[in-house]
N, C-alpha and C positions, 0 to 999 in steps of 0.2 A: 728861664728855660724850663721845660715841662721835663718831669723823671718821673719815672716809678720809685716810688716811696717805698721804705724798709721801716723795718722796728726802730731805727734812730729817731724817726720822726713821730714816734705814737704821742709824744707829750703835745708837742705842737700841733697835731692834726685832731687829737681831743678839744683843747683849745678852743681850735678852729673853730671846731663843729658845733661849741658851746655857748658860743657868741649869740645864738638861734640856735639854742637848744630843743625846741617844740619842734620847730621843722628838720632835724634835722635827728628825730629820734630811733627812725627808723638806718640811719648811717651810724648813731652809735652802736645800734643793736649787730649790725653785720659785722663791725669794725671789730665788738670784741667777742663776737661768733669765731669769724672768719681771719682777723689776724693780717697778718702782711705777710707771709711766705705762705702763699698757696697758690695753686697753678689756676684755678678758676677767679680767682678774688685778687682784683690788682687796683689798688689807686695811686692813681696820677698827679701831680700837682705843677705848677708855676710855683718856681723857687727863685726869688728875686738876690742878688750878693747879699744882703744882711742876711741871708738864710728865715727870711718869711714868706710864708704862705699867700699867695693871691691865687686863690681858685683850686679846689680841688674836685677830680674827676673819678666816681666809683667805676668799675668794669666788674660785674658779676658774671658768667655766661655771655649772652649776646646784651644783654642789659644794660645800658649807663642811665648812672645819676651822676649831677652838675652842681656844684654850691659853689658859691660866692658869697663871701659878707658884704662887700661893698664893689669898687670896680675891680674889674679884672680885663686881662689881652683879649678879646674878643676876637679878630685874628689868627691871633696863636694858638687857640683852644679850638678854632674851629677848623682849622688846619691839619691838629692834630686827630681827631673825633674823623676828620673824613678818611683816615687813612686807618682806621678801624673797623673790625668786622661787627656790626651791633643791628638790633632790631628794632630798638626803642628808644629814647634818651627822654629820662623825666628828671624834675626838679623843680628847688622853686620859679614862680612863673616869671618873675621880673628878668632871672639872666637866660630860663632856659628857651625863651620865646625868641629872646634874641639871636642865640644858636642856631634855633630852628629853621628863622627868618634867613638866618647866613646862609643856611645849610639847604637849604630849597625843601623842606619838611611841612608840608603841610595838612597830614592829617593828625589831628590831635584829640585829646579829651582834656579838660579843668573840672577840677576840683576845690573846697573849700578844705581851708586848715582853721580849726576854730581849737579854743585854750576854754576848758571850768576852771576860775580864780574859787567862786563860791559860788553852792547849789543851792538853787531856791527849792522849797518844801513843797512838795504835790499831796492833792486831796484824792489817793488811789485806794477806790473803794471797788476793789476786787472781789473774786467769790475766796471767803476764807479758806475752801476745801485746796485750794490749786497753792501749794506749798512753794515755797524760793528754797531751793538747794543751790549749794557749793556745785559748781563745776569740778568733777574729778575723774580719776581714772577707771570709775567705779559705773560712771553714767556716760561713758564718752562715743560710746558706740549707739547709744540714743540722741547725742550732739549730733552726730554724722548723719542719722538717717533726718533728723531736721533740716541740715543741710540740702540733703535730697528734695524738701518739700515745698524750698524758700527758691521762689525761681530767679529772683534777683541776684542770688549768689552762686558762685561755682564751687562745685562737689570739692569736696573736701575729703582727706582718709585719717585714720585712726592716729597716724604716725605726724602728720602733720598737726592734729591738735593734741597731741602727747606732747608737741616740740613747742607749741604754743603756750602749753601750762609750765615749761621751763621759764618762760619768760613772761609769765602775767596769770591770770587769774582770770575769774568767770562767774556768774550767777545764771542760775535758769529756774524753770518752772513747769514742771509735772503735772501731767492728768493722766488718771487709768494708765500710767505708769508708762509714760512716754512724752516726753518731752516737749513742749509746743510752744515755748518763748524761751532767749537767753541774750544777755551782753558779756561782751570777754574785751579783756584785754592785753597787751602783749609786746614787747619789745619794752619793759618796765627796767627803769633806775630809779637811783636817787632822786632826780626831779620830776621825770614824765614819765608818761604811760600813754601809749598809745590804744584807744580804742575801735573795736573792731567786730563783727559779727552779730549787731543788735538786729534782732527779726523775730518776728511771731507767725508760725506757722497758719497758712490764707485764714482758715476755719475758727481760729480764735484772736482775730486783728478787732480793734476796735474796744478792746476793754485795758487797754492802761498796763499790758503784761510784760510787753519789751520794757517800759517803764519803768514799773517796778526795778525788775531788773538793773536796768539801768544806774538807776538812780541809788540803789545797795551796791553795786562798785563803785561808783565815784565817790560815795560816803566813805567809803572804806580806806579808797587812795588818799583823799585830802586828808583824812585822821592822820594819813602815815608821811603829810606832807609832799605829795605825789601829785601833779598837777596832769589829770587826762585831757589827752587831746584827740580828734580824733577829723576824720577827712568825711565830705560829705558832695552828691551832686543832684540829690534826688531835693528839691524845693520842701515837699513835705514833711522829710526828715529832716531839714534844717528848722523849721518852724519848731520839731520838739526841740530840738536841740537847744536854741533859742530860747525856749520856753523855762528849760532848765538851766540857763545861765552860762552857756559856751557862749563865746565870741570867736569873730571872724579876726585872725589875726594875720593870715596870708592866704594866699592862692598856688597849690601844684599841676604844674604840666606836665602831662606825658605825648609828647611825639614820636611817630610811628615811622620806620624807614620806608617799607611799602603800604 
């Protein structure tokens, strides 16, 4: 039977989610944001009589995400999901495709989930003048106006990467005192780190500076025993990615209602 889940279940729904832990970094990070008693933030599960978990269901706002470690009611979940107000439903691709399939959802995006066990060493021979700093509260409004300049990504505000150095960290790189390459990371525990906003602003692509970058936060996570993982769809960027020793460990779906 499918319930809304309470604080009794925090042990077994960690658990759960730990089973695939890489994919499932971003459900830690909301789960001990967001908690179980809030009117926006509700997860759902299939609760079988021994009182174990087959399938849990996020609701953010219009938003769900779908995990399953192995089978779950297919059915029952989708039974439940159509009788829900939502805009999106993403997850991993293996269960959330078949949802979609049920559910007559057919426009979607995929993504890659890749994991660094161990980074290989790059020959980044940069211009010495162009410095790597610390991502902080100090440069973060020079973050933002990057942001503006990367058209691959969506604008971004002050308060949102304030909320993202809660939970991760960052490196970038300066010229004439404004910012033009950086990677960050975010949604950070014990094991994982999610990786997120590697880009170099158009005018300075092609010399190794997301790289850099790069490559000084994932050094920094695996010293502290911290494995980045990070989502990718653009072929190019898989190629560096690759290059520096991510694997392809799963695939995320996002399907769209209209």
């Amino acid at each position: 039977m499918i319930k809304r889940l309470d604080k009794r279940y925090e042990k077994k729904v960690i658990d759960y989610l730990n089973l695939e832990r890489e994919i499932n970094t971003f459900n830690l990070q909301e789960l001990k944001n967001y908690g179980f008693e809030n009117v926006f933030y509700k997860i759902y599960s299939d609760i079988d009589e021994e009182g174990n978990i087959n399938g849990i269901l996020f609701k953010c706002f219009e938003y769900l995400t779908f995990y399953a470690y192995k089978e779950f009611d297919i059915d029952q979940f989708c039974d439940f999901i159509s009788k829900l107000e939502f805009s999106e439903i993403s997850g991993k691709s293996s269960c959330v495709d078949i949802i979609a399939k049920k559910l007559g959802l057919l426009k979607y995006g995929k993504v890659h989930l890749c994991r660094l066990d161990n980074i290989e060493k790059q020959n980044q021979n940069i211009d010495p003048n162009l410095k790597l700093r610390k991502i902080s509260i100090f440069n973060i409004k020079k973050i933002v106006n990057l942001y503006e300049q990367i058209g691959e990504f969506q604008n971004t505000t002050i308060e949102g990467l304030r909320s993202n150095l809660k939970s991760g960290r960052g490196y970038c790189i300066e010229d004439r005192k404004k910012v033009i390459s950086m990677a960050k990371s975010t949604a950070e525990n014990k094991n994982t780190a999610m990786i997120i906003g590697v880009g170099t602003h158009p005018k300075y692509r092609n010399q190794g500076l997301a790289t850099k970058c790069l490559v000084k936060l994932c050094e920094e996570l695996l010293e502290q025993g911290i494995k980045p993982c990070l989502f990718y769809d653009n072929e190019e960027a898989g190629k560096l990615y690759r290059k520096l020793g991510f694997k392809t460990i799963d695939n995320w779906s996002i399907y769209y209602k209209n």
